[in-house]
N, C-alpha and C positions, 0 to 999 in steps of 0.2 A: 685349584684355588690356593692362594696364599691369607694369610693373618699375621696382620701386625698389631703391637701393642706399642704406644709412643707417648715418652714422658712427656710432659709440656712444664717447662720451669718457668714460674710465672710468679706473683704474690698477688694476682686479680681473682678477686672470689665468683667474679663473672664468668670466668672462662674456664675450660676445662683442664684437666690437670691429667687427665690418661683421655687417649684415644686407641680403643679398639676397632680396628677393618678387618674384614673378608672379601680380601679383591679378586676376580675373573684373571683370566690367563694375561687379558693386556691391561691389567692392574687397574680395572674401574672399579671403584667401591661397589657391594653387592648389600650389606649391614655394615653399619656403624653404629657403634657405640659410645659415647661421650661421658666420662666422669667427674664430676665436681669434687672441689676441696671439703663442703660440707656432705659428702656421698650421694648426693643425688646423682642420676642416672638418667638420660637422653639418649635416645636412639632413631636412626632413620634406615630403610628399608624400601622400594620397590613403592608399597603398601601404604606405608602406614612413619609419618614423623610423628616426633615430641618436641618442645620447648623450641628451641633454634638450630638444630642437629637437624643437615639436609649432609645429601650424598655428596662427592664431589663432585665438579661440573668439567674435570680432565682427571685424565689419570695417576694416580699416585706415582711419584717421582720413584726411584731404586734408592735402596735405605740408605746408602753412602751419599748420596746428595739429600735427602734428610736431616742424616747425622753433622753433613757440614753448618748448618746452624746450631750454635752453642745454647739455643732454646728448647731442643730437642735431644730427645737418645729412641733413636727406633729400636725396636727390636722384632726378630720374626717368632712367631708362635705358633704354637698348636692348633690345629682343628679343635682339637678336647678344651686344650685352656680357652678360645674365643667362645665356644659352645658353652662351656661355662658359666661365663658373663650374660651372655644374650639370655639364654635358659632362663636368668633370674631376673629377666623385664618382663611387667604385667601388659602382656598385649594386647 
């Protein structure tokens, strides 16, 4: 499994401002996590969505084709640090 954490530079209070993934080995989304400017929290799963937060529908790109849009800064993360986030949705 990989996780990623990805800025989203925006000034829309609609849209999310961090995205957290746990993607499978050929990088489909597994959980997502979606954060808001005002801190609310969205998440989708297998299981179980919230709000407008669905999985992706191909696989996440490799973080340098990401990073090539100046709307974004991926980064890779922890198991721990994405387990973190998720931990603290009411499921």
């Amino acid at each position: 499994m990989k996780y990623l954490k990805v800025h989203w530079h925006h000034s829309s209070a609609d849209t999310p401002v961090l995205l957290y993934s746990e993607l499978d080995a050929e990088r489909w989304e597994v959980h997502k996590v979606e954060v808001y400017r005002d801190g609310r929290h969205e998440f989708a799963c297998d299981s179980v969505t919230t709000g407008s937060t669905r999985l992706g529908e191909v696989p996440v790109p490799p973080l340098e084709e990401i990073a090539s849009d100046p709307e974004f800064s991926p980064t890779e993360i922890s198991k721990e640090e994405f387990e973190k986030v998720w931990d603290r949705l009411e499921l």
